[in-house]
C-alpha positions in Angstrom: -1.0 16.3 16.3 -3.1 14.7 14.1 -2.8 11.3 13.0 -1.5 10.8 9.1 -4.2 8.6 6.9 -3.0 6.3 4.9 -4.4 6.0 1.4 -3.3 3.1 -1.6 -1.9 6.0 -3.4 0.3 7.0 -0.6 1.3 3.6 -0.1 2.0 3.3 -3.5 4.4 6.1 -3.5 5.9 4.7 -0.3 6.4 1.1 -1.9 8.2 2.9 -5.5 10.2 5.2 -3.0 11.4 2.4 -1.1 12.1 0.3 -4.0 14.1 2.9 -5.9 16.3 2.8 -2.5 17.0 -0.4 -2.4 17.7 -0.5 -6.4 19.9 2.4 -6.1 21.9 0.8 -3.1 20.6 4.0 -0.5 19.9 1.7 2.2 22.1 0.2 4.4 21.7 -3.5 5.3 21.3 -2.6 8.9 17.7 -0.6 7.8 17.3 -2.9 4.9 14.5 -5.7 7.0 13.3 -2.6 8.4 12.6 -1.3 4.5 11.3 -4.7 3.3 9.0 -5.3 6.3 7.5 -1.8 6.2 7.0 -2.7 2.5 5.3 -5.9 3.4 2.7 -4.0 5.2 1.7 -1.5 3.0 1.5 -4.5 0.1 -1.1 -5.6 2.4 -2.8 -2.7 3.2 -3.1 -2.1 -1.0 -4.3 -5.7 -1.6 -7.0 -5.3 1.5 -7.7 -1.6 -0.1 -8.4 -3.3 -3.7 -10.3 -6.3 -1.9 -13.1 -3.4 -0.1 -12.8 -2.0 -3.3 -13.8 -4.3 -5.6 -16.6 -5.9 -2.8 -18.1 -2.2 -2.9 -18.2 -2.0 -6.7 -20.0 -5.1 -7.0 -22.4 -4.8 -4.2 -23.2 -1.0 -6.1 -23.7 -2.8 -9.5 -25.9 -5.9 -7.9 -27.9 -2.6 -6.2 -28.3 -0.8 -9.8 -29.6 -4.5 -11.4 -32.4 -4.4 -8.8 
């Protein structure tokens, strides 16, 4: 089976859907470290994802000045 890639905008989703269950009281507290951990990562994963992002942009604009 293949192997699912994760992009920021899927993350994204995953962080508001995760959010709106723990806003609307869906979780349980057993899941609930489970929930915020998972969310942990992908905030890290989006912040990394801007990071590359942002480093690629500005090495393409200092390769346009040239």
């Amino acid at each position: 089976m293949a192997k699912k890639v994760l992009t920021y905008k899927k993350a994204i989703d995953e962080i508001e859907n995760i959010l709106s269950e723990i806003e609307n009281n869906d979780i349980d507290i057993d899941t609930m470290s489970k929930k915020v951990s998972r969310v942990s990562e992908l905030l890290n994963f989006c912040k990394s994802k801007l990071t590359e992002t942002e480093e690629e942009v500005e090495r393409i604009f200092k390769e346009i000045d040239n």
